[in-house]
C-alpha positions in Angstrom: 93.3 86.1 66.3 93.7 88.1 69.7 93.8 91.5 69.1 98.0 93.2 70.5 97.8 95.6 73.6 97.5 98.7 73.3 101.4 100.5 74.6 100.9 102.6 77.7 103.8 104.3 77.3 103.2 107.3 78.4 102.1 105.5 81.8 105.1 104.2 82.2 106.8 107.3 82.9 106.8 108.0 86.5 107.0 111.1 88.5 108.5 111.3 91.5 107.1 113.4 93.9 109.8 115.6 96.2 109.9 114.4 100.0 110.5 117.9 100.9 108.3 120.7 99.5 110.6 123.3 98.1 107.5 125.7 98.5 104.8 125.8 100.8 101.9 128.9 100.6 99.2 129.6 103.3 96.2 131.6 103.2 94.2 132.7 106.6 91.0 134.3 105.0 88.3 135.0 107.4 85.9 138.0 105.5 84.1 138.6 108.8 87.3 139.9 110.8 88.4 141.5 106.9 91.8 139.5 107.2 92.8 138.3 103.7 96.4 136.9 104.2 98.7 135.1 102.5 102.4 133.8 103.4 104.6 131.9 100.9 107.7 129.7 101.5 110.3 128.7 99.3 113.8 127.9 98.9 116.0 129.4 96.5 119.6 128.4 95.5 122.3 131.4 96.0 125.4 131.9 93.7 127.7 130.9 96.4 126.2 127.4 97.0 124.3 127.8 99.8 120.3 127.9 100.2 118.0 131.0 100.9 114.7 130.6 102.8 112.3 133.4 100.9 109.4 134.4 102.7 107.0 136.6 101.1 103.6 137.9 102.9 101.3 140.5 103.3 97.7 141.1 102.4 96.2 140.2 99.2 96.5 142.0 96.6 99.5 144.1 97.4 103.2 143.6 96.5 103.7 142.3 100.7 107.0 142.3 102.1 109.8 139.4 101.3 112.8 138.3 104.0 115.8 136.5 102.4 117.3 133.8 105.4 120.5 132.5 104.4 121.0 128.8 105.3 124.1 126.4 104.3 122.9 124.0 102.5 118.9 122.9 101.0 118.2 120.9 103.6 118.8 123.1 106.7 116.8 125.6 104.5 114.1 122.8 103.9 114.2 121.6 107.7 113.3 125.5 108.4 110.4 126.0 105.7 108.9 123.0 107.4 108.7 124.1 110.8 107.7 127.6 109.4 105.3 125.9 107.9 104.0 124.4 111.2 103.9 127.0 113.2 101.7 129.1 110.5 99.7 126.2 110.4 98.8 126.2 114.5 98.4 129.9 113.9 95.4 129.2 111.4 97.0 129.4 108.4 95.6 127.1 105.9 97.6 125.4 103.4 97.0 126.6 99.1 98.0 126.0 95.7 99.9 128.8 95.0 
């Protein structure tokens, strides 16, 4: 008698993955010229329906700074972290889990 299948179900369940990042954090840390960076993106929903951009940086291990950017809607807000993104990227940013 064959033996019944074990249920995946849990396997099942799939998880989709956003197309857009909602939050994006980069990290230049380079001990020999003592720079230990670290810039975060996200996008945060306003009580008037529109989308803020929130960029926080500064040095690690200090409170940093944060700027608030109004936007619209999400996706102008998303279009923005991603070419925020790029640009720290070319500047030597490296992209983190933050």
């Amino acid at each position: 008698m064959p033996k019944p299948r074990k249920s995946h179900s849990n396997l099942s369940a799939s998880i989709q993955l956003p197309l857009f990042p909602e939050v994006a954090s980069h990290a230049p840390i380079r001990p020999e010229e003592n720079e230990w960076r670290y810039y975060r993106l996200a996008v945060w929903p306003d009580l008037f329906g529109r989308a803020l951009l929130a960029g926080h940086w500064g040095r690690i291990g200090t409170p940093g700074r944060i700027r608030l950017d109004p936007h619209p809607d999400a996706g102008a807000a998303l279009n923005a972290l991603a070419r925020l993104a790029r640009t720290k990227r070319r500047r030597g940013y490296q992209d983190c889990a933050a």
